[in-house]
N, C-alpha and C positions, 0 to 999 in steps of 0.2 A: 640515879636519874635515868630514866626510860629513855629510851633515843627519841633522835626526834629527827625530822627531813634540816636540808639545810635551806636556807635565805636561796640561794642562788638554783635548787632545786625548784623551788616555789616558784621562781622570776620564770624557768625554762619552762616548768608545767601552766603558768600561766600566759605564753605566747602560745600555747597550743588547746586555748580553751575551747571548746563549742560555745560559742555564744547563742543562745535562745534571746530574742527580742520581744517583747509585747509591744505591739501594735495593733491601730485599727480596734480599739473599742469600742464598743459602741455606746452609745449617752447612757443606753439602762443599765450597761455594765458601770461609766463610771459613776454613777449613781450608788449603786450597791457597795460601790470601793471607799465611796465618801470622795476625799479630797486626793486620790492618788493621781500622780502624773500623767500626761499626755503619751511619754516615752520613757520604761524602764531596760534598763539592761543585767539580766542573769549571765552568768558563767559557769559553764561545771568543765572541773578540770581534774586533774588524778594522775597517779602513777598505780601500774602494777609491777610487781617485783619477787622473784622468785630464783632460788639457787637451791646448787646440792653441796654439802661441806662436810667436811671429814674432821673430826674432833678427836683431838688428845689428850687426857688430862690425867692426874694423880690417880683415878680410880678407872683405867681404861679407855678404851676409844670408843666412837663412832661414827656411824655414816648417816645423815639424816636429809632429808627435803624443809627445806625454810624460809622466809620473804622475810625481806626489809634489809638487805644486806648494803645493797648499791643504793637504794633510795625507799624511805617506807613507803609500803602501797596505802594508798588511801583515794579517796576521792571527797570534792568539796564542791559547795555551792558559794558564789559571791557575788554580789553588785552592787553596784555606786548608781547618785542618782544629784547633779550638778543642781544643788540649791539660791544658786546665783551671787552673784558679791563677794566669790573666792570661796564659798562655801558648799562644801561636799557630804554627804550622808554617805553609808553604806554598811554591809553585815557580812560575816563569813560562817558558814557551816561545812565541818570538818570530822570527814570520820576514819580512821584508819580501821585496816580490818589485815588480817592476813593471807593472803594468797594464793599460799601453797595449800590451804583447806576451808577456805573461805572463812572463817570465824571473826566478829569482832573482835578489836583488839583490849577494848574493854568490857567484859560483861554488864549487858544494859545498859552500856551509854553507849549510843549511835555516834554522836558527835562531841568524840572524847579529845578529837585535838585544837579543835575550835568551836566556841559557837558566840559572837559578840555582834555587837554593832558598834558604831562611831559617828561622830561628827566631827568633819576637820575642817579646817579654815590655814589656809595660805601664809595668814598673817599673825594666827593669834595658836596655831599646832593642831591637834588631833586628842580627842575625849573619847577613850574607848569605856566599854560597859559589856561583862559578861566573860568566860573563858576564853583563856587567851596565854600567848608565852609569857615565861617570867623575863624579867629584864636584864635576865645571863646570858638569854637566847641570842641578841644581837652582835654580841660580841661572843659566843663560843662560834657560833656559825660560820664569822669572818675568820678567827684563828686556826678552827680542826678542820685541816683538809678532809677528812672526813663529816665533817659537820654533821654530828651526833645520831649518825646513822647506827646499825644493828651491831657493828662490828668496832663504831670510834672507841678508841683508849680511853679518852676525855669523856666519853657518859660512863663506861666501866671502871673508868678506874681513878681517873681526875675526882670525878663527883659521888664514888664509892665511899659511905658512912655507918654502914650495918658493921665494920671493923674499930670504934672509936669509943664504943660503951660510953653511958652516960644520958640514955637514950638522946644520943645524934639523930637529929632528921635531915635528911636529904634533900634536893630541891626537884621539885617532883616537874616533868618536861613540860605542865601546864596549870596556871592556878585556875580554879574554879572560883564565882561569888566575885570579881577580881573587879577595878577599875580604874582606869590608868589614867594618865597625862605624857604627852609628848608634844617634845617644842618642836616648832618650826625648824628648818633648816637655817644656820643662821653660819654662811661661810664657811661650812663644813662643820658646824659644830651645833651637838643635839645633845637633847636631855630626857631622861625618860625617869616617871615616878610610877610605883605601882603598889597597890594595896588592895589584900583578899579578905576577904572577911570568910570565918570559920560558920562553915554550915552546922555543926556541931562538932561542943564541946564538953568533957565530960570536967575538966576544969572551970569553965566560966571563962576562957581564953577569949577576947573579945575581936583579935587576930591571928591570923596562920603564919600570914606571909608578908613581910614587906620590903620590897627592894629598889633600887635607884641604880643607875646607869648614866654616866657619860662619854660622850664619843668624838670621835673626829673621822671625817674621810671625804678623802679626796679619789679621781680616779688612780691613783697607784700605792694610795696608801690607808689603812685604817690603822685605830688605835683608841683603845677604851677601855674602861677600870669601871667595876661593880661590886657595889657590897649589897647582899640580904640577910632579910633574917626572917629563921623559918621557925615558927612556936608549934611543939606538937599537943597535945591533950592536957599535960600537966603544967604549960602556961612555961613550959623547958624552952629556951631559945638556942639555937644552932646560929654563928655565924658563917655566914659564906664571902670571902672576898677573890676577885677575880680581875687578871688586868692581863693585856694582850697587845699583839702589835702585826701588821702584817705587810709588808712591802712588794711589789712588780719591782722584778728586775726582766724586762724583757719580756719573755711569755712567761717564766718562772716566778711563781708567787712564792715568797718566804717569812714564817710566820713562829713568833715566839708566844707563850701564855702563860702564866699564872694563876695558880688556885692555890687557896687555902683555906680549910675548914676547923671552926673552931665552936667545940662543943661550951656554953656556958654554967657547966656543973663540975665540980672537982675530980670526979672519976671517967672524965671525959679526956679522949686524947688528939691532937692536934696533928690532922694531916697536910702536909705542904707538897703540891705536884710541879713539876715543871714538863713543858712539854715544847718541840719542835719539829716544826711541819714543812714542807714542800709540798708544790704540784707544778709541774708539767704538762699543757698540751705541746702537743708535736703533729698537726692535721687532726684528722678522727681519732689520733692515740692521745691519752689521759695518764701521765703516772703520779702516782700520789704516794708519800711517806709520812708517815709520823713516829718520835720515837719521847719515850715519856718515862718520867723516875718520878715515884711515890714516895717519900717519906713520913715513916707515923712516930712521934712523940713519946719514947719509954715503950721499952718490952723489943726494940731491933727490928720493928716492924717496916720494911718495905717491900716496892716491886716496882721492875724493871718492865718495861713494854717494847716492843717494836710493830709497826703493822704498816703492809706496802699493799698497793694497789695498782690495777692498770683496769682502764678502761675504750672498749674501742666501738667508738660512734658509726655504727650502722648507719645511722639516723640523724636528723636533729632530733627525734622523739626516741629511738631505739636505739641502745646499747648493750653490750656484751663485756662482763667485766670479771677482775679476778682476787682477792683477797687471799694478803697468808699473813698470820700475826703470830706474836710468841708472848707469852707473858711471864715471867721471872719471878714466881714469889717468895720474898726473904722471909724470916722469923717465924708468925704469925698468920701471914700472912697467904690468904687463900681466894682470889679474884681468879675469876673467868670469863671466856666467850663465849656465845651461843649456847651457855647452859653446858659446856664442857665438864663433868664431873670431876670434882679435884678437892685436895686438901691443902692443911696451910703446910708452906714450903714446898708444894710442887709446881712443875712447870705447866702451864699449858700451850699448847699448838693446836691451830686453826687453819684451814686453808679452804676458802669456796668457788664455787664456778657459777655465773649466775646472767639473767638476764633482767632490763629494766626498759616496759615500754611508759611513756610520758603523755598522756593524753590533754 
């Protein structure tokens, strides 16, 4: 799974949006718009993010320049637009790109981590339409103190499936063709359904992707369980099940997860991860841990993780932060960070220095 920013990254970068307002049109304009509103509101909002890290692995070291460590750079457009009687419109476009050399981060697609619209209503939830997260997103977000940034354990290694033969497919950090349902807030308690439809198939596969989410949260608590299922070309299905928990004690958030992936073909092997997280503010300082064990099903395949962080708020938008992670791989088994070169059963080590502004 490709990293992806976390929920609570989003929430910061969108207190510090530039809002652009259209006003003041004039009748020939809205004439030419048809039936558009009197008052619309855009946002464009973003992070950049860029570091230098030092890589250890089975086949050598290095030193490289890289983004997306502390929070992926991107930048996005969004707006809402109050259709009256609890009822809200609105669309997101989203494109990550890399920072340390400017490049998109997907070739040809601009707006490779969002591009939807929606309609929601107060009373009856939110109809989205278009790409968008899968329904792991809300609840990995809440549990990996790192929240599936460039460096989290939990997209490396929780959601690592190129190890499980059987052609396993993964759950990729965004479904395309995608349209979802989500319930209303109801006491804390929500529900999300989501189904993509395959842009092509060389099976006849009539879907990719389908998954469900339920949740609970309060202000000192979440907690939520998800299952998917991801169909690749040959109409092969992967399940994915996921469940978590995260608790405040104090300023200290403590947070347990679950994953489990399970190939549905006999020469397919069953990975189960556990994972546990901490964070810490303390003023402008941020510390953060996670530490995570892999288990793979036949052949002795696992791997051990640890990955610590500290971050110190310049800003409410600019921070300076540090990553050092280790990865432990048993049997088979050959997972990395940042493209750290390695084989199966070696170790790798990681450690970056980096900065991240929040626009």
């Amino acid at each position: 799974m490709r990293q992806t920013p976390n929920r609570s990254d989003t929430r910061r970068a969108n207190r510090f949006t530039a809002r652009v307002t259209l006003t003041g049109l004039t009748a020939g304009t809205l004439l030419a718009m048809g039936s558009a509103p009197a008052r619309a509101g855009v946002q464009l909002y973003g992070a950049v993010d860029n570091y230098v890290s030092y890589d250890s692995g089975g086949k050598g070291s290095s030193t490289q320049v890289g983004s997306g460590a502390g929070s992926t750079s991107r930048f996005g457009l969004t707006g809402t637009e109050d259709l009256g009687g609890g009822l809200e419109s609105g669309f997101r476009l989203e494109s990550g790109f890399n920072a340390n050399n400017g490049t998109l981060q997907s070739t040809n697609t601009i707006f490779n981590r969002e591009a939807n619209v929606w309609l929601k209503s107060r009373r009856f939830g939110m109809f989205k339409l278009g790409r968008q997260f899968p329904t792991i997103f809300p609840l990995s977000s809440q549990v990996d103190p790192f929240a599936l940034t460039k460096f989290s354990l939990m997209a490396n290694v929780a959601y690592a499936s190129s190890d499980l033969g059987g052609n396993a497919t993964g759950i990729d950090s965004r479904v395309a063709n995608a349209v979802s349902y989500t319930t209303p807030d109801m006491n804390g308690f929500s529900g999300q359904l989501l189904y993509g439809f395959s842009a092509a198939s060389a099976g006849g596969t009539p879907a990719h992707y389908t998954g469900y989410l339920a949740q609970y949260e309060n202000p000192r608590m979440y907690a939520g369980i998800s299952y998917n299922v991801v169909r690749n070309d040959l109409s092969q299905a992967t399940d994915h099940y996921g469940a978590g928990v995260s608790y405040k004690i104090g300023n200290a958030t403590l947070s347990l997860a679950y994953n489990r992936i399970v190939p549905n073909v006999a020469s397919g092997r069953i990975a189960t991860t556990y994972l546990i997280g901490a964070t810490l503010p303390v003023g402008p300082h941020v510390f953060k841990l996670s530490v995570l064990e892999r288990l793979v099903a036949g052949g002795g395949t696992h791997a051990f993780g640890a990955l610590g962080g500290y971050d110190y708020q310049l800003s409410r938008r600019t921070a300076l932060y540090t990553r050092v992670a280790w990865i432990a791989n048993g049997g088979a088994s050959s997972l990395t960070l940042d493209s750290a070169p390695t084989s199966a059963g070696r170790d790798v080590f990681v450690t970056a220095l980096g900065v991240t502004h929040r626009f």
